[in-house]
C-alpha positions in Angstrom: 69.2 1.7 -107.6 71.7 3.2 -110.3 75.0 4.3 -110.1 74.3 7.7 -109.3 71.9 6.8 -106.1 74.7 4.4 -104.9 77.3 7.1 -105.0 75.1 9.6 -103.0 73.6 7.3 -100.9 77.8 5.9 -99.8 78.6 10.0 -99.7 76.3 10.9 -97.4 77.3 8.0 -95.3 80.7 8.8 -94.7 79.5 12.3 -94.1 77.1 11.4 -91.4 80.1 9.4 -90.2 82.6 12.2 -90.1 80.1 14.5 -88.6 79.1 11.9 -85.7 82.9 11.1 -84.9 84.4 14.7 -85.2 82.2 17.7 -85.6 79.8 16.3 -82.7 82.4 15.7 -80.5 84.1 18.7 -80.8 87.0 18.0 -82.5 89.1 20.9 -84.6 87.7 20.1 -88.1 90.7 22.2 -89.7 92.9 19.6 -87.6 91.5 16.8 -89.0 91.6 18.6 -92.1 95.3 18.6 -92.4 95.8 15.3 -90.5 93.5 13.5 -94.2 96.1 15.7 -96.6 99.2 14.0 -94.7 97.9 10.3 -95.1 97.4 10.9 -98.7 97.4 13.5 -101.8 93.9 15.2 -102.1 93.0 13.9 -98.5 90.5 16.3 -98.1 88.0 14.8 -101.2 85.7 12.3 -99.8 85.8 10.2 -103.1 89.5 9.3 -101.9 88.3 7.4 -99.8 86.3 4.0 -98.7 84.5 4.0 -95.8 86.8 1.5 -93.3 89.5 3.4 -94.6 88.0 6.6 -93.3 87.2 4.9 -90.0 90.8 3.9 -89.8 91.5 7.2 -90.2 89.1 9.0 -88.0 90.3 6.3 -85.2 94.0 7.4 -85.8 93.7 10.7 -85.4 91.3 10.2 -82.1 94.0 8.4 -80.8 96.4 11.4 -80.8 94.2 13.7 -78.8 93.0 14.0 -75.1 90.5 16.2 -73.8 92.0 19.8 -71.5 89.2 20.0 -68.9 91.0 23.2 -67.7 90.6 24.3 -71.6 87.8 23.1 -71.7 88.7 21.4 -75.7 90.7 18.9 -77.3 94.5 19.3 -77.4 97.6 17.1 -78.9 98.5 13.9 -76.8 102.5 15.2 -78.0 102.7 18.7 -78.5 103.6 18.9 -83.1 103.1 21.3 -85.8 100.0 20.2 -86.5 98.1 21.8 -83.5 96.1 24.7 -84.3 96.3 24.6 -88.1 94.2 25.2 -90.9 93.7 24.7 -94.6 94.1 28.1 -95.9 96.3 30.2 -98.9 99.2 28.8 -97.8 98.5 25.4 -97.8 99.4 23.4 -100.8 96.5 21.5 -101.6 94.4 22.0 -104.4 90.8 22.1 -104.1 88.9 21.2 -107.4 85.1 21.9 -107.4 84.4 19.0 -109.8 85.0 16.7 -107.3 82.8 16.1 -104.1 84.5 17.4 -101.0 84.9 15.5 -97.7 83.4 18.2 -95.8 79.1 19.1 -96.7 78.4 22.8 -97.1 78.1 22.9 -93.3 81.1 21.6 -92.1 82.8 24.0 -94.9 81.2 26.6 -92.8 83.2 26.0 -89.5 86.2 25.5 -91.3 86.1 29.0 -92.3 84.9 30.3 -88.9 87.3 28.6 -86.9 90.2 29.9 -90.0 89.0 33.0 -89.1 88.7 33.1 -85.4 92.2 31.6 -85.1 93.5 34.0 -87.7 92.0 36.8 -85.5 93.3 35.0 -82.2 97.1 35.3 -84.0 96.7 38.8 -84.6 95.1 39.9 -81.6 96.6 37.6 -79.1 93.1 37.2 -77.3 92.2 34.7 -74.7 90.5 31.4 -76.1 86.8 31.8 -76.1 84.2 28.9 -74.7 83.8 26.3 -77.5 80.0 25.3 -78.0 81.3 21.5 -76.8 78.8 18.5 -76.9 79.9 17.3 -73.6 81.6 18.3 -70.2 84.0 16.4 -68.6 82.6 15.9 -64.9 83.6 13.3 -62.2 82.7 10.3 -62.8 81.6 7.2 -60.7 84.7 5.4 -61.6 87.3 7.8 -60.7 86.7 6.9 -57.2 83.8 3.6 -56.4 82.1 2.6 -53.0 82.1 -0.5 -52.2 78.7 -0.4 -53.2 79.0 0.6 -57.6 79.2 -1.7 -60.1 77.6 -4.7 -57.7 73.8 -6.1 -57.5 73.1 -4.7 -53.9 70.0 -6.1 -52.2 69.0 -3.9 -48.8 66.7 -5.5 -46.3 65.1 -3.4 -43.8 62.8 -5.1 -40.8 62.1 -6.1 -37.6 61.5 -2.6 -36.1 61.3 -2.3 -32.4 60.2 0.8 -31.1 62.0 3.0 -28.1 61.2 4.6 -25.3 62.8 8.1 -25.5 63.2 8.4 -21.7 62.2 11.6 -19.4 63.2 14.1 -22.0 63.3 12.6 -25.4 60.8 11.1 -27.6 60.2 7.9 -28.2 61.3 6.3 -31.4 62.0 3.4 -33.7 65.2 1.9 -34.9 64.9 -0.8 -37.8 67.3 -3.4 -38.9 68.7 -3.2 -42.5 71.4 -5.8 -43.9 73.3 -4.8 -47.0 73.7 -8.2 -48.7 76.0 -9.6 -50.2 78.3 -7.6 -48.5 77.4 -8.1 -44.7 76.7 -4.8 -43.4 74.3 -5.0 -40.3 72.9 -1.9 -39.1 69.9 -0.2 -37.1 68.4 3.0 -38.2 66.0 5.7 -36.9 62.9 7.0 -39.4 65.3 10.7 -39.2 68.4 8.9 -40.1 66.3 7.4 -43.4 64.9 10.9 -43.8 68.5 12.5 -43.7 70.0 10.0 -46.0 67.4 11.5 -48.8 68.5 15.0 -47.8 71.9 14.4 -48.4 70.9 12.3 -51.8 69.2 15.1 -53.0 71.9 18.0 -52.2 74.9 16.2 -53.4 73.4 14.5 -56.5 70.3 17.4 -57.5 71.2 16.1 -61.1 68.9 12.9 -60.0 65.5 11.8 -59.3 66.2 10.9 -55.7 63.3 8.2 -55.1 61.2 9.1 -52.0 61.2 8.1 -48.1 59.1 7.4 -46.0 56.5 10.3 -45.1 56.1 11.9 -41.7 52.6 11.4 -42.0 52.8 7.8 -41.4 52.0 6.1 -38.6 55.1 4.7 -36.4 54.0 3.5 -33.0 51.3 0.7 -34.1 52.6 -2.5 -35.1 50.7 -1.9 -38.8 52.3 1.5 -38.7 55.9 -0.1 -38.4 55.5 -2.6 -41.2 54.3 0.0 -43.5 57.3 2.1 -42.9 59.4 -1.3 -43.2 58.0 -1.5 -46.8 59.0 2.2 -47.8 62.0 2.0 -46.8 63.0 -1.7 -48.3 61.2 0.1 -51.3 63.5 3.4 -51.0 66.9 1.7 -50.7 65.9 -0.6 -53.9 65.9 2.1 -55.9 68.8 3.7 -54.7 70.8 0.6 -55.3 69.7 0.9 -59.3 71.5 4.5 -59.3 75.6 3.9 -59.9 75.8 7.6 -59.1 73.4 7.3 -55.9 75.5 4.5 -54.7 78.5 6.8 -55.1 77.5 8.7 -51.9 80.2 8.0 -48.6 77.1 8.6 -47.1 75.2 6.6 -48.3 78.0 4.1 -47.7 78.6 5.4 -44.0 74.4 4.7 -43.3 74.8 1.0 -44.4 78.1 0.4 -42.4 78.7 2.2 -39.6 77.5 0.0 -36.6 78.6 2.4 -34.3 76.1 4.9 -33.3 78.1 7.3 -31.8 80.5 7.5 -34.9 77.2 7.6 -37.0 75.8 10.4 -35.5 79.2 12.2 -35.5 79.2 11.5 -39.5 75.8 13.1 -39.6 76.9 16.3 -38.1 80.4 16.6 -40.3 78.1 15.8 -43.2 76.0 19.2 -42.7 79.1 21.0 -44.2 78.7 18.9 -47.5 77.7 21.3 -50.3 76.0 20.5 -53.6 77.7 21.1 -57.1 78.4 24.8 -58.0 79.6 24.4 -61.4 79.3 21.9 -64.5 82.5 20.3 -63.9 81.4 19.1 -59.8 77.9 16.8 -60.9 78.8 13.5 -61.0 77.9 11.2 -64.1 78.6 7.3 -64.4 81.0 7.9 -67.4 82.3 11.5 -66.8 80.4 13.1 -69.5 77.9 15.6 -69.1 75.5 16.2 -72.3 75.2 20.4 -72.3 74.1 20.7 -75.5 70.2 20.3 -74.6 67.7 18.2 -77.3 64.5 19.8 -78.9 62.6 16.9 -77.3 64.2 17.9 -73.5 63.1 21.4 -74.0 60.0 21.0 -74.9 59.4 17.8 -71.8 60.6 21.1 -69.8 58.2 23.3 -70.9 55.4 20.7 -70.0 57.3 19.5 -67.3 54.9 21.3 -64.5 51.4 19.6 -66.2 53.1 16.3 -66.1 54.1 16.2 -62.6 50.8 17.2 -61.9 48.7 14.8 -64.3 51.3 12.2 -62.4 50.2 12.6 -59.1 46.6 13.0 -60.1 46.3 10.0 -62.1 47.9 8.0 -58.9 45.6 9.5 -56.4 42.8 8.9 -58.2 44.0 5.1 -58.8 44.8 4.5 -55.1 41.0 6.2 -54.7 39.4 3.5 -57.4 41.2 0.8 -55.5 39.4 2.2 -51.8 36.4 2.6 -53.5 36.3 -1.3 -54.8 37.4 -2.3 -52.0 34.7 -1.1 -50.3 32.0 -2.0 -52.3 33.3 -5.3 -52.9 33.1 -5.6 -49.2 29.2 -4.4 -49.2 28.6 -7.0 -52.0 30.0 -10.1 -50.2 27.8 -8.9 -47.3 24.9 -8.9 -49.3 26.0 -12.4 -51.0 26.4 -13.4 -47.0 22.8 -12.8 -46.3 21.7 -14.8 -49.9 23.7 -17.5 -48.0 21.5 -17.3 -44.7 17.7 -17.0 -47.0 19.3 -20.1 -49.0 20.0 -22.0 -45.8 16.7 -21.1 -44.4 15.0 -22.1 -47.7 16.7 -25.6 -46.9 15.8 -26.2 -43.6 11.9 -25.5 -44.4 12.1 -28.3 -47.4 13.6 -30.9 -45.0 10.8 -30.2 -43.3 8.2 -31.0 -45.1 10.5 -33.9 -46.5 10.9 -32.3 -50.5 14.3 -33.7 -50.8 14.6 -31.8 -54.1 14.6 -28.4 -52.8 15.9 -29.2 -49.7 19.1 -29.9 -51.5 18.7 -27.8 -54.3 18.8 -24.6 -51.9 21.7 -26.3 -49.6 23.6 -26.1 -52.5 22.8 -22.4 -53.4 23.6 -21.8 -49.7 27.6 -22.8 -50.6 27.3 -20.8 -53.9 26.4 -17.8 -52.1 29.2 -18.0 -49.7 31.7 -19.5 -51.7 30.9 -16.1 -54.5 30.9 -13.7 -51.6 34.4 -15.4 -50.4 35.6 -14.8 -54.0 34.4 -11.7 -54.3 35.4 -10.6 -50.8 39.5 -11.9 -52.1 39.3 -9.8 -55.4 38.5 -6.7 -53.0 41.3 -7.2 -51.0 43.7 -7.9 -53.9 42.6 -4.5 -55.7 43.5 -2.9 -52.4 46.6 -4.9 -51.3 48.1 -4.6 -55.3 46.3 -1.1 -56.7 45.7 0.8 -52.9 47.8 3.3 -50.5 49.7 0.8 -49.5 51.7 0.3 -52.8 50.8 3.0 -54.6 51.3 5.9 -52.6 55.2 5.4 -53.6 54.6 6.0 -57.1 52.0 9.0 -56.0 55.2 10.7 -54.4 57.6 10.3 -56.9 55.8 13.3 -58.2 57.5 15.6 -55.7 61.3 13.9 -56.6 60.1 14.5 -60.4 58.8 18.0 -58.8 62.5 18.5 -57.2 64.7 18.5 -60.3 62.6 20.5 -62.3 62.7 23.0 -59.7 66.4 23.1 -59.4 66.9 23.3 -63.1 64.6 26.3 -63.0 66.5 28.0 -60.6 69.6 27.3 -62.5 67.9 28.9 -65.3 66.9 32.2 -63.3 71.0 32.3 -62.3 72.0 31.9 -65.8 69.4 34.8 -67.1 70.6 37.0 -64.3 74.3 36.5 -64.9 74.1 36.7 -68.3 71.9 39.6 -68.5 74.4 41.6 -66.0 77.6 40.7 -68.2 76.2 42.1 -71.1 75.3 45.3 -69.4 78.8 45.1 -68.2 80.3 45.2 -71.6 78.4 47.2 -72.8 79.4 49.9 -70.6 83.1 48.6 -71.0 82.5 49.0 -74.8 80.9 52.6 -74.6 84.1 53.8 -72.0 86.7 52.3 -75.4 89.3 51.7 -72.4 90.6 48.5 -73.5 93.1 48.1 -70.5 89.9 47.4 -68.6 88.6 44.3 -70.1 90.7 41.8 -67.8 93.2 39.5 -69.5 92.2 41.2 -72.7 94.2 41.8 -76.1 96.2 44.1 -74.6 97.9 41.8 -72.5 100.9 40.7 -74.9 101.0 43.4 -76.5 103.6 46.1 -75.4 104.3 48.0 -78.4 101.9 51.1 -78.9 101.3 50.8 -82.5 100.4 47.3 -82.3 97.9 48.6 -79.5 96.7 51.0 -81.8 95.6 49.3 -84.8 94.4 46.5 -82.2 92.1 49.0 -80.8 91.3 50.7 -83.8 89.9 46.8 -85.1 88.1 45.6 -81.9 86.3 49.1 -81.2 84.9 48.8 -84.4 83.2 45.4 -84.3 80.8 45.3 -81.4 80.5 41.4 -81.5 84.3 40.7 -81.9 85.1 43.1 -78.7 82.1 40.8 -76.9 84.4 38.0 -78.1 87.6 39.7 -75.8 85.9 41.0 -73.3 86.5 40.0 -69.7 87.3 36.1 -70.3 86.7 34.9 -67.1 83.4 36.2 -66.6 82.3 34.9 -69.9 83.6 31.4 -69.1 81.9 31.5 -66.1 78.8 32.5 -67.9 78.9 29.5 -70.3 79.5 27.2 -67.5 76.5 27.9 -66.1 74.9 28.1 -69.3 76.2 24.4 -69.9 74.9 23.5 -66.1 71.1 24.5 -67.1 71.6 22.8 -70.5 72.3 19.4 -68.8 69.9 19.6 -66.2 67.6 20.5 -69.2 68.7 17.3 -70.7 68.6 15.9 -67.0 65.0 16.5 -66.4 63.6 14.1 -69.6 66.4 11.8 -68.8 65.9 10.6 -65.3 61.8 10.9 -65.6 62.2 8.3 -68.6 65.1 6.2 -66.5 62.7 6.0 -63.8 59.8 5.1 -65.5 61.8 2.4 -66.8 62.7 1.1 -63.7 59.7 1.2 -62.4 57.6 -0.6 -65.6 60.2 -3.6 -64.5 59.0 -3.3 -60.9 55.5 -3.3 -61.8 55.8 -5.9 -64.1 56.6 -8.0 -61.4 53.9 -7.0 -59.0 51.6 -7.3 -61.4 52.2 -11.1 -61.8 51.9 -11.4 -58.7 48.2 -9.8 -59.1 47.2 -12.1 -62.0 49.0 -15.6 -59.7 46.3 -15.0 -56.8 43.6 -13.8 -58.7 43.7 -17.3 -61.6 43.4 -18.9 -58.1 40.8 -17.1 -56.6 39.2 -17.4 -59.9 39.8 -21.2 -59.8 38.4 -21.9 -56.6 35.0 -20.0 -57.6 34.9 -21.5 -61.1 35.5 -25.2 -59.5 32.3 -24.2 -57.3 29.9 -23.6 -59.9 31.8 -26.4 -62.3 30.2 -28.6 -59.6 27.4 -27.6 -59.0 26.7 -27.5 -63.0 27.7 -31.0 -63.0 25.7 -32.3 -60.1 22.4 -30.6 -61.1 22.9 -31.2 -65.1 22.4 -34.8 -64.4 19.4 -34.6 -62.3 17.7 -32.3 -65.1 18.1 -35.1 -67.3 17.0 -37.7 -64.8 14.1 -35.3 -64.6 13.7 -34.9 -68.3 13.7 -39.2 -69.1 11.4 -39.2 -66.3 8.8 -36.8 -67.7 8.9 -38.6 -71.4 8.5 -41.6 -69.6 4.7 -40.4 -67.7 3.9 -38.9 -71.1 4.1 -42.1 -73.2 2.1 -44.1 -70.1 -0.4 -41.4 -69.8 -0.5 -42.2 -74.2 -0.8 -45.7 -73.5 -3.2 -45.6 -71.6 -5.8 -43.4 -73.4 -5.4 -45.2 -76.2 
């Protein structure tokens, strides 16, 4: 590599750098700007500068700022001149176009803009517009932790007991589930594990909520009861690997309150609980929402629909494979079974006639025929146990949580479509009607001398975009929140399919070994069988072989 590669090549590097650190997280790039020409002369020229010296830097001036959630952008830690400044005529630095500049042609770009949109923002006195920001500060899980975040929570349900409902109400059934290791020790209904999951779902619609129980299963049956056991140890497992899941109070209240009285009490205060309405009320484990969506989470959203439906598909037609071996498996050791009883019979006719040779020969086939149709029987019952309804059918509903987010992300999407549709029409009308007083806490607002309101007039009536830009600021930025809501759920929707997927290839790893473990013994077993019998009748083919060469040389001898 020659000199001229290794200077590009370290270039571009710091520029990647600068772009990660400050354009992408929304940082004034004018700010910065000024911040590089006070640490040293010609600050702005990337050459000035090594790359940990740049880092220092960038570090430095991080350090300064904090992020105004109200504003909605970053702002001075200690209020200075520096805030809100950019490089322009009246700054003394001198730019050289010989030498490479800090900034790449793009970033030159939003220099100018944001020179200009300040410069306007001076003149006009207008109301700061939404920034296009990376990320939007939400509440995050460690604001305010349960007991349960940030702990390896292990929830046990079992030993379900059903209940008579006595003259009026139904019978039900309660189930035990300890919260280990913090000792909560409670008993729940099937509708207290079915509310949990509506309240999961409302409060946190950002998340693939994993699902309950169905009400098609069967309760009262002793089978029925374990089943339902095993959904919901299944369910509250995969809460426990959500940090924002386990955020819930309810959630929290369903694993503690021993009291059922207070419980139910809690359920009916929690019917009031309302779902976020606006960017800043999801909750996220760090407090950062991404709204500004990927190419590859728009396009998983456009096929989002086929692959919720090729999901479920692909399950039910595994969990119908698995009956359908099952089944046949079962036919095939019955048919092995009645090899068995023609073998035995076999047997018993050569005792008979005292032919000790096929007598055992066929007692042996006898066990090979019902030790193959035990085996085969076993592999049946594994493919059903580890592949079937039983286990699967978890996985097969998943589609409908996967089915869930997309849906609210789509409605998100109509609101924002709607909202921003009828603000435009809206300013439109405002533009068309030139009153200027009517644009809420518009331009007019500091101005009170009539010239000045004049020539501001005169400039903003003239440029449709710019008197977009001034238009009724609150209805805008309540517009770009909710564009920034569907953006993340966008984001949201590839996000939690490929964290759950995740989750669940662990899961089934595990299961899965637990499939290979009995089947190498099943497998054992049979191969042990027929490693006998191999043994065992290999020798008396020899026997039988020495025996034959030994008639043939006599019968030689003896015509000669």
């Amino acid at each position: 590599m020659d000199e001229a590669e290794v200077y590009a090549r370290d270039r571009q590097i710091k520029q990647d750098f600068l772009k990660d650190q400050i354009v992408d997280k929304g940082y004034n790039t004018g700010d910065f700007a000024q911040f590089l020409l006070e640490q040293r002369e010609n600050g702005t020229e990337i050459d000035v500068w090594q790359f940990t010296e740049l880092s220092v830097a960038v570090s430095d001036f991080q350090s300064r700022y904090h992020w105004n959630q109200h504003e909605g952008y970053w702002v001075p830690k200690v209020a200075d001149n520096h805030h809100d400044l950019y490089l322009g005529e009246g700054s003394t630095a001198v730019h050289d176009d010989s030498k490479a500049s800090l900034f790449p042609s793009y970033l030159e770009d939003d220099q100018k803009l944001a020179k200009e949109l300040q410069k306007q923002q001076q003149e006009f006195k207008g109301p700061r517009q939404p920034s296009n920001r990376p990320q939007a500060p939400v509440r995050a899980v460690q604001e305010k932790p349960t007991p349960l975040n940030f702990k390896r929570i292990v929830c046990e349900v079992g030993e379900g007991q059903a209940k008579e409902g006595g003259l009026f109400g139904a019978s039900f059934v309660t189930y035990r589930v300890v919260t280990k290791p913090l000792g909560y020790d409670v008993r729940r209904k099937d509708s207290d594990f079915a509310y949990l999951r509506k309240m999961l779902v409302r409060t946190y619609p950002h998340l693939v909520v994993p699902p309950c129980a169905s009400a098609g299963l069967a309760k009262a049956s002793p089978k029925g009861i374990e089943k339902r056991e095993r959904y919901y140890n299944r369910f509250l497992q995969a809460v426990m690997r959500s940090e924002e899941l386990k955020h819930s109070q309810f959630l929290l209240d369903f694993l503690f309150e021993q009291d059922l009285k207070n419980f139910a009490k809690i359920m009916k205060d929690s019917e009031k609980t309302v779902g976020p309405r606006q960017i800043n009320e999801y909750v996220v484990t760090n407090g950062l929402a991404k709204v500004q969506y990927t190419t590859a989470s728009t396009q998983f959203c456009i096929k989002m629909p086929d692959y919720v439906d090729s999901y479920k598909i692909l399950y039910q037609e595994l969990m119908d494979c698995a009956a359908e071996v099952h089944d046949r498996s079962n036919e095939l050791a019955a048919s092995l079974l009645r090899l068995h009883k023609n073998f035995e019979q076999l047997s018993e006719l050569n005792r008979m006639i005292k032919c000790q040779s096929q007598h055992e020969l066929f007692a042996w086939l006898s066990k090979l025929a019902t030790g193959t149709g035990n085996f085969v029987f076993q592999t049946g019952e594994l493919v059903r146990d580890f592949l079937g309804e039983d286990y699967m059918r978890v996985h097969w509903e998943e589609s409908e949580s996967f089915r869930e987010l997309y849906n609210m992300r789509n409605a998100i999407d109509g609101q924002f479509v709607k909202s921003e549709k009828a603000l435009i029409d809206r300013k439109e009308k405002l533009l068309k009607a030139g009153d200027l007083t009517k644009w809420g806490s518009g331009p007019f607002s500091c101005f009170k001398d009539e010239k000045q309101m004049a020539e501001l007039r005169e400039k903003i009536l003239t440029d449709k975009s710019l008197a977009f830009t001034y238009m009724l600021p609150k209805e805008s930025q309540e517009c770009e929140w909710k564009k920034e809501e569907l953006h993340f759920l966008t984001n949201q929707c590839l996000t939690e399919v490929q964290r759950v997927s995740a989750d669940n290839g662990r899961i089934l790893r595990t299961h899965f070994k637990d499939l290979s473990q009995s089947m190498c013994s099943i497998i054992n077993t049979n191969h042990v069988m027929w490693a006998d019998f191999l043994s065992h009748f290999s020798e008396l083919c020899a026997k039988d072989l020495e025996l034959n060469q030994s008639q043939e040389q006599a019968e030689l001898v003896t015509q000669q």
